[in-house]
Rosetta silent file (secondary structure, phi, psi, omega in degrees, C-alpha in Angstrom):
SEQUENCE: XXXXXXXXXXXXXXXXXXXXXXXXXXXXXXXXXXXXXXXXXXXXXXXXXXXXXXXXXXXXXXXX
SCORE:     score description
SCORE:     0.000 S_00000001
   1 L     0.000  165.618 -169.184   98.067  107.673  116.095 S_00000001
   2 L  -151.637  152.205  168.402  101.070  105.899  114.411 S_00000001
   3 L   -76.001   -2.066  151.410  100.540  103.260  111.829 S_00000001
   4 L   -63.234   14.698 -153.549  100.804  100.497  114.122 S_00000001
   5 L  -113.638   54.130 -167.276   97.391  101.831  115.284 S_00000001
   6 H   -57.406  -57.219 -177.604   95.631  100.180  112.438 S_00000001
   7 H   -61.826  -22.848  179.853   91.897   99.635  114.098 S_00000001
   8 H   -68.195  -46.009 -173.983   92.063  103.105  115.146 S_00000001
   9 H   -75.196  -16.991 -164.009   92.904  104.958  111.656 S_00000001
  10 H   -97.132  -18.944  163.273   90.323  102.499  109.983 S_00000001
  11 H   -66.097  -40.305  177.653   87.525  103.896  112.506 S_00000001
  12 H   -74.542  -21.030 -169.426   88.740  107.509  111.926 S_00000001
  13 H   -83.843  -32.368 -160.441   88.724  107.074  108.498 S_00000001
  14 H   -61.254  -20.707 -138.710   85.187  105.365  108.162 S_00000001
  15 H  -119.233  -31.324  166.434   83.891  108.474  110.239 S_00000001
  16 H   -75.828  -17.358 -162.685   85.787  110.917  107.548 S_00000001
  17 L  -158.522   40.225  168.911   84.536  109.163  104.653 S_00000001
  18 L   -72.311   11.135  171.651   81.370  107.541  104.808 S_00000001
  19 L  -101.411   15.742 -168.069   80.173  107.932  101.404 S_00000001
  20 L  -102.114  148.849  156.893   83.784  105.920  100.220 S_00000001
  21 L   -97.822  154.237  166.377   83.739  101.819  100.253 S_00000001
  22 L  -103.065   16.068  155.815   86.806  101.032  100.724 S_00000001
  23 L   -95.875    1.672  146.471   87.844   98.684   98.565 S_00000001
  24 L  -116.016   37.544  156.931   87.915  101.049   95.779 S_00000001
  25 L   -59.698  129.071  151.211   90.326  103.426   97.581 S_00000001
  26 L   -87.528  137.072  179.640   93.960  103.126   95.786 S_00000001
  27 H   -24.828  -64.674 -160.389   96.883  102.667   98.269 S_00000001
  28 H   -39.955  -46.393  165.745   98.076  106.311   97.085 S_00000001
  29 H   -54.031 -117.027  -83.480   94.782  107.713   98.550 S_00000001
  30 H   -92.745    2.003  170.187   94.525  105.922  101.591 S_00000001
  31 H   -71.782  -42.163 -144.778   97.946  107.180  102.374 S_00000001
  32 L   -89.844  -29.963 -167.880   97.331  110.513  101.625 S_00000001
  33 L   -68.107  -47.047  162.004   94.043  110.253  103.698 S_00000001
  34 L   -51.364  -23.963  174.864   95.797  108.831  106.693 S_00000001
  35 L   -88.697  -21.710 -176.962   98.278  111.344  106.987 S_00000001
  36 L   -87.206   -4.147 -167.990   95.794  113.855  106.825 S_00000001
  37 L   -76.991  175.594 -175.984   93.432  112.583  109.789 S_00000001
  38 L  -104.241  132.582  164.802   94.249  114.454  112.828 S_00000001
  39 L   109.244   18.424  176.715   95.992  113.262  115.566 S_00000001
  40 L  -110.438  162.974 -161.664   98.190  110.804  113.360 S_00000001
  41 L  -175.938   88.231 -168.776  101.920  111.600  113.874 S_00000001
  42 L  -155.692  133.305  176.995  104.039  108.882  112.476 S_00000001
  43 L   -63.764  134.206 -178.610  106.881  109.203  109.794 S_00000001
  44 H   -70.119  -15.835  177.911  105.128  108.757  106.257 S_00000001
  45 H   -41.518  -59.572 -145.955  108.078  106.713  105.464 S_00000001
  46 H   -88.954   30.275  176.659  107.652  104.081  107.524 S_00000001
  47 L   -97.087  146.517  114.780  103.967  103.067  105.339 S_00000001
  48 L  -127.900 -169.777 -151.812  103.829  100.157  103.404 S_00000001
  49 H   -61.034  -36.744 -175.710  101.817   98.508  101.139 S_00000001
  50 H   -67.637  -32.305 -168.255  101.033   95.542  104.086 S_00000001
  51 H   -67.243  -50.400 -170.037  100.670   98.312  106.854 S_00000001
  52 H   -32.650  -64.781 -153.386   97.897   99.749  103.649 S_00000001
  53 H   -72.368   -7.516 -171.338   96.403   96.825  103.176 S_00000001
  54 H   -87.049  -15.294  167.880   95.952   95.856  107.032 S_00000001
  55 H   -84.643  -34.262 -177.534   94.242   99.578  107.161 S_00000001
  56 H   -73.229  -31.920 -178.605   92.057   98.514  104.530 S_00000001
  57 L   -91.720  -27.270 -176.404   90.755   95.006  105.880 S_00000001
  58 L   -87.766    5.338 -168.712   89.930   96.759  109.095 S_00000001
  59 L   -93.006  -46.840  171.371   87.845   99.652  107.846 S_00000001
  60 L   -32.805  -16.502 -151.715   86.155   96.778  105.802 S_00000001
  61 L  -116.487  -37.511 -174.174   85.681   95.391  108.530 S_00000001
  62 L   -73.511  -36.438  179.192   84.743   98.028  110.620 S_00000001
  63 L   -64.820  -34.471 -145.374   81.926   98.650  107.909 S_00000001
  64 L   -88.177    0.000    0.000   80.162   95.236  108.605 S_00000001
């Protein structure tokens, strides 16, 4: 996964963390969490806050 791969990481994450909502996740977390799922491979650099929050509306989303 790479962080264009938004809908993907916000499924993997919901499936790693289903006791979390995710709107009170802070960016720093959800960075740290994304880098940690397996099978992501992407330079941590290249995160920002809009790539964050575009991980964040789809997990949200993903919840419904």
């Amino acid at each position: 996964m790479r962080w264009t791969d938004v809908l993907d990481i916000a499924i993997e994450l919901s499936e790693a963390h289903p006791e979390v909502d995710p709107l009170s996740i802070n960016f720093v977390d959800l960075r740290n969490w994304v880098l940690a799922l397996e099978g992501f491979d992407d330079d941590p650099d290249r995160c920002g806050e809009k790539v964050l929050e575009a991980i964040q509306a789809a997990w949200i989303e993903e919840l419904d």
